[in-house]
C-alpha positions in Angstrom: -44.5 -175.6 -44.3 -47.1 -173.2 -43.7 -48.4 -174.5 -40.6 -45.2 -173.8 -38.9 -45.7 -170.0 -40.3 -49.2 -170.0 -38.7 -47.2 -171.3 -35.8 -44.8 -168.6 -36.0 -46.9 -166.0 -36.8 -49.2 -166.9 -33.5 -46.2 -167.1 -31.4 -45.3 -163.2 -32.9 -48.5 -162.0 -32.3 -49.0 -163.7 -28.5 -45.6 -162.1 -27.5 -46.5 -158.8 -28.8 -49.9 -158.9 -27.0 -48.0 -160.1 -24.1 -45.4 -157.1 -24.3 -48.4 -154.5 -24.3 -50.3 -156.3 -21.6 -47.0 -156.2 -19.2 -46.3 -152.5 -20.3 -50.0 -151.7 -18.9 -50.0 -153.5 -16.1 -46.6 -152.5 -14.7 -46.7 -148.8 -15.1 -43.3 -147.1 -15.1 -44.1 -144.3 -11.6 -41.9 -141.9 -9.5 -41.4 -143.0 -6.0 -39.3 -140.1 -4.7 -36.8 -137.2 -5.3 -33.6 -136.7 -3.6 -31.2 -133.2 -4.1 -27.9 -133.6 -4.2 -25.1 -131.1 -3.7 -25.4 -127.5 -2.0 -26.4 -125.8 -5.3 -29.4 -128.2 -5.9 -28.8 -129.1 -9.3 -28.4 -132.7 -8.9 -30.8 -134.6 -8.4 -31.4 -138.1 -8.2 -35.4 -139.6 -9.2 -36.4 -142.9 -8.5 -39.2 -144.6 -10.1 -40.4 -148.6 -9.9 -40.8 -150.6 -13.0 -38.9 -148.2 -15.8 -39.2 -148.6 -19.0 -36.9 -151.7 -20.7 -35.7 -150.0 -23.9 -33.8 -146.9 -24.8 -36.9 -145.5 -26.1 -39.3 -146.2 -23.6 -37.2 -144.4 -21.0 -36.3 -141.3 -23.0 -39.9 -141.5 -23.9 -40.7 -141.7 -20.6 -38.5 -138.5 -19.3 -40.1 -136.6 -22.4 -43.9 -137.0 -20.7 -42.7 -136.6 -17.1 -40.8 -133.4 -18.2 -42.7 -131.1 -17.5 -44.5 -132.7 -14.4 -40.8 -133.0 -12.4 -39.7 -129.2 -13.3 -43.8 -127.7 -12.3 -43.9 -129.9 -8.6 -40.0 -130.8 -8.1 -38.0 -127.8 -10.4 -36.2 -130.7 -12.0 -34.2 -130.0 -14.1 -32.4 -127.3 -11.4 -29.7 -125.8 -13.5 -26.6 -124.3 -11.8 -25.5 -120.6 -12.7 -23.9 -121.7 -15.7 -26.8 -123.4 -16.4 -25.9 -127.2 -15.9 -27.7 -129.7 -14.6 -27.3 -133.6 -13.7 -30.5 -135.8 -13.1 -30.0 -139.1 -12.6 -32.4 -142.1 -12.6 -32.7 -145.2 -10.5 -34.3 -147.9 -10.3 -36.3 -148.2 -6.7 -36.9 -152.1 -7.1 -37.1 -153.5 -3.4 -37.3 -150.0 -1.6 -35.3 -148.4 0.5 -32.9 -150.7 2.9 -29.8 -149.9 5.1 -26.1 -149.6 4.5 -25.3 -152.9 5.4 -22.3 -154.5 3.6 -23.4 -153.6 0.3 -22.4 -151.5 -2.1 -25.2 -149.2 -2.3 -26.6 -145.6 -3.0 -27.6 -143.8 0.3 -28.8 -140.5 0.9 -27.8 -138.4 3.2 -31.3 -136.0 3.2 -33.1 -139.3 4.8 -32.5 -139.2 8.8 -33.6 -143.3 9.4 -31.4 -146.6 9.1 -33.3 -147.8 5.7 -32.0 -144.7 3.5 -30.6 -146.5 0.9 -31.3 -148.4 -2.3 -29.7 -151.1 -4.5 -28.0 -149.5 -7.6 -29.7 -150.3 -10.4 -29.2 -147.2 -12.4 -31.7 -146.4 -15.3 -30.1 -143.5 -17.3 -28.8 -140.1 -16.4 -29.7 -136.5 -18.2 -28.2 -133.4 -18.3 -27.1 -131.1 -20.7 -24.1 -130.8 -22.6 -22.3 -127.8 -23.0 -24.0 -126.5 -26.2 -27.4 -126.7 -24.3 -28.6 -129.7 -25.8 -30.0 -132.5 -23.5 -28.1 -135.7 -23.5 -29.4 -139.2 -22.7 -26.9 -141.5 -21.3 -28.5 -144.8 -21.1 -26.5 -148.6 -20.8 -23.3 -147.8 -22.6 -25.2 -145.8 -25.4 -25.9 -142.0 -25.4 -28.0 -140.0 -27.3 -28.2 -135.9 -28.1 -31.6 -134.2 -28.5 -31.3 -131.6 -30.9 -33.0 -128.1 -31.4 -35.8 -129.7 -33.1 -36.3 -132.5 -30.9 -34.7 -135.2 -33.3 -32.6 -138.1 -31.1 -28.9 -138.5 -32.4 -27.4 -141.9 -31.2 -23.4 -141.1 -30.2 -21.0 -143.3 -31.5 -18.5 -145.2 -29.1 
């Protein structure tokens, strides 16, 4: 009996030490920044290996915050003060219409302008100025104080 909780114990502490190692070695990084809309505050990011869990991508946005409004002013609210960012997955690049159902950008003038959807999460703020988090089929409100509420379906 208690080799097999040596055993299991191993096999939890491989996996974790496997789970950092991959998190290191597969950083989560922005590719590229598209506008969308005539007022600008759209805006579409796309990064390559994102974060897997809820966490890790709101996590993610939180340290990237300030670097995407200082070089890209994202977020770009509208003159009532809205905003819409949303994040995709850039996976195998850019690639051409083709057949596919895919998300294209019109700001790109060359065939490949166009990437499979794998959408991450979107942001933008609600309309009592908090920021909200839809990720999956869950969303989450950032409060005042910074504290994560999970919506309920």
């Amino acid at each position: 009996m208690k080799k097999h909780l040596v055993i299991a114990i191993l096999i939890l502490i491989s996996a974790g030490a496997g789970w950092i190692g991959y998190q290191y070695s597969y950083p989560t990084t922005l590719v590229a920044i598209h506008k969308v809309g005539k007022v600008d505050h759209m805006s579409i990011v796309l990064i390559s290996n994102p974060p897997l869990t809820d966490a890790g991508k709101i996590t993610w946005w939180q340290k990237n915050e300030a670097f995407l409004k200082n070089k890209y002013n994202i977020p770009s609210p509208n003159a009532e003060g809205r905003f819409y960012i949303s994040i995709w997955d850039f996976a195998e690049g850019y690639k051409e219409v083709e057949k596919y159902d895919r998300l294209c950008f019109d700001d790109m003038k060359k065939k490949e302008n166009c990437i499979d959807k794998n959408w991450v999460m979107t942001i933008e703020d609600n309309r009592k100025g908090r920021l909200q988090y839809k990720i999956g089929e869950g969303s989450y409100i950032e409060e005042a104080n910074g504290k994560l509420i999970k919506q309920k379906d």
